[in-house]
N, C-alpha and C positions, 0 to 999 in steps of 0.2 A: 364423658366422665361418669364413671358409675355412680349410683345413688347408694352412700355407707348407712342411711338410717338405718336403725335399729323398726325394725315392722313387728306389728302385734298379729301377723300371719304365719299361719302356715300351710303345707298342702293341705290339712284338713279344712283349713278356713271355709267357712258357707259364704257364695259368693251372694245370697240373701241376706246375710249381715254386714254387706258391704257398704249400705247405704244408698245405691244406685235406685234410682227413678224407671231409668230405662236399661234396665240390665242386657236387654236382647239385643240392644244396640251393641253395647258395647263387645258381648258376644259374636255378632255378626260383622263388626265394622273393623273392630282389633286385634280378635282371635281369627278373624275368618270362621268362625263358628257358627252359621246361622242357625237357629234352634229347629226353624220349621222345616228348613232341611233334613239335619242330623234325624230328626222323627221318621222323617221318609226314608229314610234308607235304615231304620231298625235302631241307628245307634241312640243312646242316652245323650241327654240335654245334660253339658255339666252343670252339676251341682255344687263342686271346692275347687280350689283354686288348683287342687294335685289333679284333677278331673281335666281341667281346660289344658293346664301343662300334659297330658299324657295325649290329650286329640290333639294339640296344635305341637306340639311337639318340640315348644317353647321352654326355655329353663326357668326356673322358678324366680331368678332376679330380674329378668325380663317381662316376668308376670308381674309380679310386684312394680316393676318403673311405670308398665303400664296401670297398674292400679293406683300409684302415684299419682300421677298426670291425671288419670281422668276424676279424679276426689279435687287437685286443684282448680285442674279448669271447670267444674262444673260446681266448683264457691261463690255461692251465691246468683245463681245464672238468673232464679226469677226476682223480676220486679214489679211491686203491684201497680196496676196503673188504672186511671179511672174510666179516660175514653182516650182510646189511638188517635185519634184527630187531634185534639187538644195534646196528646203528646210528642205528636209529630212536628205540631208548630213550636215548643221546646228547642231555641237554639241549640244546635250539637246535636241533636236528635233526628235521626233516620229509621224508617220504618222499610225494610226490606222482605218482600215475599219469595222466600226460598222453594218454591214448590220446583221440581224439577221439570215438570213435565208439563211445561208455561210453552205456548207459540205465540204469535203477534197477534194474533185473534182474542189471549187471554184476555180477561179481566183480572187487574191485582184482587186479592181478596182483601183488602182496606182500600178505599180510594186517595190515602195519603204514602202508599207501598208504593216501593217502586220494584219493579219485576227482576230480581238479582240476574237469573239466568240468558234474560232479554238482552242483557248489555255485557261486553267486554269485560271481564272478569278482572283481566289484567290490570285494566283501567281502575274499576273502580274499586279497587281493596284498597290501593292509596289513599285513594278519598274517604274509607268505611276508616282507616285508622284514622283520620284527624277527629272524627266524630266523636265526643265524649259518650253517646250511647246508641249502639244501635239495635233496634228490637225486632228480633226475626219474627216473622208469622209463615206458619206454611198451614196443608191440608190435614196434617196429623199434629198431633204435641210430638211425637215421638221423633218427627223428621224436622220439626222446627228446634226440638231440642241437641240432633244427631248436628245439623245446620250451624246451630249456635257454636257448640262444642269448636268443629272444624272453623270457625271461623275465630273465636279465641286462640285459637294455637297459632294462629298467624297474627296474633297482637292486634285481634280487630275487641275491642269495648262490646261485645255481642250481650243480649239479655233476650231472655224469655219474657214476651209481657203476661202476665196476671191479672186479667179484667176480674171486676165483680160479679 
């Protein structure tokens, strides 16, 4: 079903006044556009939303659903928290380290994490939905936030924690 809103975009639109945290992300994960890419090969990093529609070769209502989506799912993603241990023990509360590039040998990086990619994926996103909250940590913010993202669109309660 297409999205009939009315959007306060257009090709010109700066995708800098879009609001995004991790814009590269979104560049690289939804457009297929990675920026450090496009550099190496001479081409421009787009800059408006008519810019990412002319490299990806995307129509402009497609741009916009996805600019949709990723302003909903990333409402509200961080939550402040005081200390991950004390918020792990939080009934509903799962602390999950999304680092990709975990073997049996890792260490979580919280010792109340549990290692997402260590285990059956399959298995446990069921169990990540019953969880009123679950707080990704990875090696970057930018991959614990890419992380989060991808796991809200599957109706998992995902949050960025915010230590002090």
């Amino acid at each position: 079903m297409k999205n009939t809103t009315i959007r306060p975009w257009s090709p010109e639109t700066r995708l800098d006044t879009l609001g995004f945290e991790f814009l590269d992300v979104i560049l690289r994960e939804r457009f297929l556009l990675p920026p450090a890419e496009l550099k190496k090969i001479g081409e421009n990093v787009p800059a408006t939303l008519g810019e990412v529609s002319r490299l990806s070769g995307m129509p402009y209502e497609e741009i916009y659903n996805v600019i949709d989506e990723c302003l909903d799912l990333g409402r509200d993603i961080w939550t402040d928290i005081k200390d991950l241990g004390e918020a792990a023990g939080v009934e509903g509360t799962i602390i999950v380290d999304m680092r990709p590039d975990v073997s049996f040998e890792s260490e979580p990086l919280h010792e109340s994490a549990r290692l997402f990619h260590m285990q059956n994926p399959s298995t446990l996103l069921p169990f990540l939905r019953t969880c009123s909250r679950v707080l990704v940590i990875s090696n970057s913010e930018e991959h614990a936030w890419s992380a989060a993202m991808a796991l809200r669109k599957m109706s998992i309660n995902a949050f960025l924690p915010r230590l002090p």
